[in-house]
C-alpha positions as CSV (number, residue, x, y, z in Angstrom):
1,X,-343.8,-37.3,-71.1
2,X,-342.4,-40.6,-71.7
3,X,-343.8,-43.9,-69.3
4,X,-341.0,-44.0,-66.5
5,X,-338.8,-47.6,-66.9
6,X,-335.7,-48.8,-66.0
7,X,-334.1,-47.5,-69.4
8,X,-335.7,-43.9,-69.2
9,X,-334.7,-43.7,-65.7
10,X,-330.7,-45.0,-66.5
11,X,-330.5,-42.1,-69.7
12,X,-332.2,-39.6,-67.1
13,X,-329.2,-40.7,-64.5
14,X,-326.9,-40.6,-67.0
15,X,-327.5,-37.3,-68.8
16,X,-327.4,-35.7,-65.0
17,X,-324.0,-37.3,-64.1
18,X,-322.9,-36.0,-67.9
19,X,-323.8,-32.5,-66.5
20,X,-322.0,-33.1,-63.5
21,X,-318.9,-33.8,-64.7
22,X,-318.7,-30.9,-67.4
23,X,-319.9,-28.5,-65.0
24,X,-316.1,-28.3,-64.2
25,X,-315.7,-26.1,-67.2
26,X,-316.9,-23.7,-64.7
27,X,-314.4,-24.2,-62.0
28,X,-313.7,-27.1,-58.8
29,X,-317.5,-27.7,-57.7
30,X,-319.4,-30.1,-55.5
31,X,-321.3,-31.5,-58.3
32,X,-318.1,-32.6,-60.1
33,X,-316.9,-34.0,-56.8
34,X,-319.6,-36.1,-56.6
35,X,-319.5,-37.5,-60.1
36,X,-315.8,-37.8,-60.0
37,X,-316.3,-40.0,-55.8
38,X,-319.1,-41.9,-57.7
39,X,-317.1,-43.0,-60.7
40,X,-314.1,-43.8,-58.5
41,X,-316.3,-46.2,-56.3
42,X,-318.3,-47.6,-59.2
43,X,-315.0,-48.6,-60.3
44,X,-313.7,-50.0,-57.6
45,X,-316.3,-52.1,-56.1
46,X,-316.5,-53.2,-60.2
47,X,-312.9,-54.3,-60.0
48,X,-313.1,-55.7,-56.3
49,X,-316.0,-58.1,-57.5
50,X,-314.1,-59.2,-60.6
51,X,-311.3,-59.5,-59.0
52,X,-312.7,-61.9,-56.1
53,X,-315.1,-63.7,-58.7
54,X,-312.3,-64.4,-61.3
55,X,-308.9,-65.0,-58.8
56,X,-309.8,-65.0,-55.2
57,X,-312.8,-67.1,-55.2
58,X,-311.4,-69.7,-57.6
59,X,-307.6,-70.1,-55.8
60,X,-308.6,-69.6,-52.3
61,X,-312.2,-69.9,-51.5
62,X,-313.5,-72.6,-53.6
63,X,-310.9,-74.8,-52.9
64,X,-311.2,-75.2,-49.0
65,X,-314.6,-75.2,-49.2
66,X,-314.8,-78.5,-51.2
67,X,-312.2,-80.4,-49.6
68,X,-312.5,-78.5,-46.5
69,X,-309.3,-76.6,-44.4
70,X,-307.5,-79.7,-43.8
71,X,-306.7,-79.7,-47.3
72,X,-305.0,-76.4,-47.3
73,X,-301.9,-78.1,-45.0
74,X,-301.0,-81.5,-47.5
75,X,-297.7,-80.9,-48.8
76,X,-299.0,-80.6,-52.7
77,X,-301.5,-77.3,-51.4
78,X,-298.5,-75.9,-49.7
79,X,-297.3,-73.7,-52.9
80,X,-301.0,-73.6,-54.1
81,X,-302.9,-72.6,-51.5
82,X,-301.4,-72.2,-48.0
83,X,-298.7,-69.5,-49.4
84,X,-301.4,-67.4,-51.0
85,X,-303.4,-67.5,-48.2
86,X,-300.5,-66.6,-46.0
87,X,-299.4,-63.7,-48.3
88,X,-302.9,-62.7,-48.3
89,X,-302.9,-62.3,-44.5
90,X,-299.5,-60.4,-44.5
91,X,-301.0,-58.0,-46.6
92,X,-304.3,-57.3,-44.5
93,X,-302.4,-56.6,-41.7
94,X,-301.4,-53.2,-43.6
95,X,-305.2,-52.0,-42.2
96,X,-303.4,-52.1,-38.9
97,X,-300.9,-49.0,-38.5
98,X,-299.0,-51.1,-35.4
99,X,-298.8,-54.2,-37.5
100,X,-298.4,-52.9,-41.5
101,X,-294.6,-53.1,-41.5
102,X,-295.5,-57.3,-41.6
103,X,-297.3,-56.0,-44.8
104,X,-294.0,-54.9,-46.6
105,X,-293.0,-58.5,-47.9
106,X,-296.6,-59.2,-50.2
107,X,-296.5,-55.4,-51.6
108,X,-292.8,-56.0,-52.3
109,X,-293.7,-59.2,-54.0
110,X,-296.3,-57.6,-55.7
111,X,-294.3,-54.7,-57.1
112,X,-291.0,-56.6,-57.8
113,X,-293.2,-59.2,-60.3
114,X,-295.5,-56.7,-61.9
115,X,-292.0,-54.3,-62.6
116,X,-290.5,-57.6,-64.1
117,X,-293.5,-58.8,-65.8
118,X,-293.4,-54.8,-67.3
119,X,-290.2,-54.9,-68.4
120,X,-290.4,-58.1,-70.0
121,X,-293.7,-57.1,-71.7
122,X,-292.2,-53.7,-72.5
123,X,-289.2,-55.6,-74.1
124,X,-290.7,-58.9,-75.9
125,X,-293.7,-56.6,-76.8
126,X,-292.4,-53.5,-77.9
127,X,-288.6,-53.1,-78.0
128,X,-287.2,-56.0,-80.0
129,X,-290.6,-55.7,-82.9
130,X,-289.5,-52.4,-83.4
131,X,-285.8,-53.1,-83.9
132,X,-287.1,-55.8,-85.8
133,X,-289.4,-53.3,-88.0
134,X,-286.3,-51.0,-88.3
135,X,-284.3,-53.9,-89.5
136,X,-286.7,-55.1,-92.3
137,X,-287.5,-51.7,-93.4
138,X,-283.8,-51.5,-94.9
139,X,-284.4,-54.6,-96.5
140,X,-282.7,-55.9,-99.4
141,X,-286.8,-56.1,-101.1
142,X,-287.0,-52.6,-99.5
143,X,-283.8,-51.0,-100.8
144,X,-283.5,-52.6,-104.2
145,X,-285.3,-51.7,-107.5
146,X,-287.5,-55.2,-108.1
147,X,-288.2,-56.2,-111.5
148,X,-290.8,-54.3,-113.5
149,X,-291.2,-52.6,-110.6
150,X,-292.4,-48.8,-110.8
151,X,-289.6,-46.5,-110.3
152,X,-291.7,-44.0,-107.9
153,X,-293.3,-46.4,-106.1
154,X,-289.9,-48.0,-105.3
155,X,-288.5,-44.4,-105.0
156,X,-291.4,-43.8,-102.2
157,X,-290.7,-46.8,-100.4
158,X,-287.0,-46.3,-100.4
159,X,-287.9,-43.0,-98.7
160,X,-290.1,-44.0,-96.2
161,X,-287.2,-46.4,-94.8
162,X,-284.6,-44.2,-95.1
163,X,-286.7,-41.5,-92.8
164,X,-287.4,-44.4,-90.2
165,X,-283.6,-45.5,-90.3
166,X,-282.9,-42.2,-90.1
167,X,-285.9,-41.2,-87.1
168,X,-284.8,-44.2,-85.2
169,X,-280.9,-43.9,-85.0
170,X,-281.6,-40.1,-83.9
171,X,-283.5,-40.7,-82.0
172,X,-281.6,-43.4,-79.8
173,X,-278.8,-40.8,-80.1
174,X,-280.8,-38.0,-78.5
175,X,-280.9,-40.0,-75.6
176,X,-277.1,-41.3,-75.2
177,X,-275.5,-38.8,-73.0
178,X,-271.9,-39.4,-74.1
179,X,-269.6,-36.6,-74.2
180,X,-266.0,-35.8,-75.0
181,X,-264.0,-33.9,-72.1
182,X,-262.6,-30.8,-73.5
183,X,-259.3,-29.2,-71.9
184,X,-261.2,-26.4,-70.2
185,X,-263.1,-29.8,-68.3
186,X,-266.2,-29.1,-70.3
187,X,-268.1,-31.6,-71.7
188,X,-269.4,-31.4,-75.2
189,X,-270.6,-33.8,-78.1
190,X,-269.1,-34.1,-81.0
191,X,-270.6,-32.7,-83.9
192,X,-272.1,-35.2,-85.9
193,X,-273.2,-36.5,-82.4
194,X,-275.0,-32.7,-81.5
195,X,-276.8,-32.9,-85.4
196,X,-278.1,-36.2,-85.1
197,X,-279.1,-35.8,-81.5
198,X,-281.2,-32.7,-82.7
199,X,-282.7,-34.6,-85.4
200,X,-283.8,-36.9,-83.3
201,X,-285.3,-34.5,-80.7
202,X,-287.3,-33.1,-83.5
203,X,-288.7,-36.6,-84.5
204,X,-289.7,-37.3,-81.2
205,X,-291.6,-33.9,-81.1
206,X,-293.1,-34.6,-83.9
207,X,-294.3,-37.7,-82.5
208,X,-295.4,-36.0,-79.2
209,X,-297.2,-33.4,-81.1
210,X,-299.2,-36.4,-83.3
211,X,-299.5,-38.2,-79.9
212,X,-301.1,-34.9,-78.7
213,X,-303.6,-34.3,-81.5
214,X,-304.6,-38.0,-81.6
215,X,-305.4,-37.2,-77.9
216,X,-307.5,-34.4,-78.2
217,X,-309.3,-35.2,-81.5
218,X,-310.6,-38.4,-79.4
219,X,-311.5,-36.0,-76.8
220,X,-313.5,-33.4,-79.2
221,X,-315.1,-36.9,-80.0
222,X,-316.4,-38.0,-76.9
223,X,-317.5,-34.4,-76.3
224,X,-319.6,-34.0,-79.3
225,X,-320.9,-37.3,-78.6
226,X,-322.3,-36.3,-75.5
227,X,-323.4,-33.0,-76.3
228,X,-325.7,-35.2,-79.0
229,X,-326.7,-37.3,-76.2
230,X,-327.8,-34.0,-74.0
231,X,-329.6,-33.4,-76.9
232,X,-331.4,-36.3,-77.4
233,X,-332.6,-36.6,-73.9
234,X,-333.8,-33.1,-74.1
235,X,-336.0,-33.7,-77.5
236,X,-337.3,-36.9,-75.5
237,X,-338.2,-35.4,-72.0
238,X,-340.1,-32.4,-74.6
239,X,-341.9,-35.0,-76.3
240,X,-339.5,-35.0,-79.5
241,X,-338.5,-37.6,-81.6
């Protein structure tokens, strides 16, 4: 039997919270309850503390504490620090069932800038590089044969773009919803439309089905990784190496 210390103690704790959680394979249990309230408060309190040590603390605490409250009220803290801590307030009052509707404006804020600070992200980060990689993969250095170059390497490459021009204008396709009114009033896509449209639904299942496997070979992963580390404890509580 190993000497008890802080480290044998935290693998002990941890190899019984590992049993915890895949004591689900069994069915809904207390003991997965447990793990699942004690990992949801872990994180929580985790993220409270950051979140007050690295943004509260800093922009609202520190400062009236050095210069004290008057500060707060000068016409340059106005926009610093006495809208923040007047936002801040709003949005406590959302404890209080009689006074939460005061608690709209700061969650409306909150959800109005993080939705545009998405999109943006979502645009500038991932949108226009991909058009962008689209673009440049129909290249004229792409496209054309270079000097001296080897014909089936320039054949593959010349491939590979065309299937990404190909995937990508499909796939915007599958997702315009254009259609042509027929004299019955029937709607119906043209055909070139309806082929390209289900070339591009096949690309993105494709993608959904790597997306999928990706997903669960990291999971098979983690799993065996923990299995191992079941093991190990086991081979160290019996005196094993």
């Amino acid at each position: 039997m190993p000497e008890l210390s802080f480290d044998f103690l935290g693998m002990i704790f941890a190899a019984v919270l590992t049993i915890m959680v895949l004591s689900y394979a069994i069915g809904d249990n207390v003991l997965f309850r447990v793990a699942t309230y004690l990992f949801v408060g872990v994180a929580s309190g985790y993220a409270g503390s950051i979140a007050y040590q690295n943004i509260i603390r800093p922009a609202l605490v520190d400062p009236v504490i050095q210069n004290g409250p008057a500060s707060i009220f000068k016409p340059e803290a106005i926009p610093i620090f006495l809208i923040p801590w007047f936002l801040t307030v709003l949005l406590l009052l959302k404890l209080s069932p009689r006074l939460a509707r005061y608690g709209s404006f700061p969650i409306a804020l909150l959800v109005g800038v993080g939705a545009a600070v998405i999109v943006g992200g979502g645009i500038m980060g991932t949108l226009i590089p991909q058009s962008e990689a689209a673009a440049n993969g129909v290249s004229q250095e792409v496209v054309f044969l270079a000097p001296g170059e080897d014909i089936f390497a320039w054949l593959e490459r010349l491939i590979g773009a065309l299937v990404m021009l190909v995937a990508t204008i499909s796939t915007l396709i599958y997702f315009r919803f254009a259609a042509r009114r027929e004299v019955t009033g029937q709607t119906q896509r043209s055909k070139a439309t309806a082929v390209l449209a289900y070339i591009g639904r096949i690309f993105i299942a494709v993608t959904f089905g790597v997306m999928y496997a990706g997903t669960l070979t990291a999971s098979m992963l983690i799993l065996t990784e923990r299995f191992q580390f079941l093991r190990q404890v086991l081979q160290t509580l019996l005196g094993g190496s």
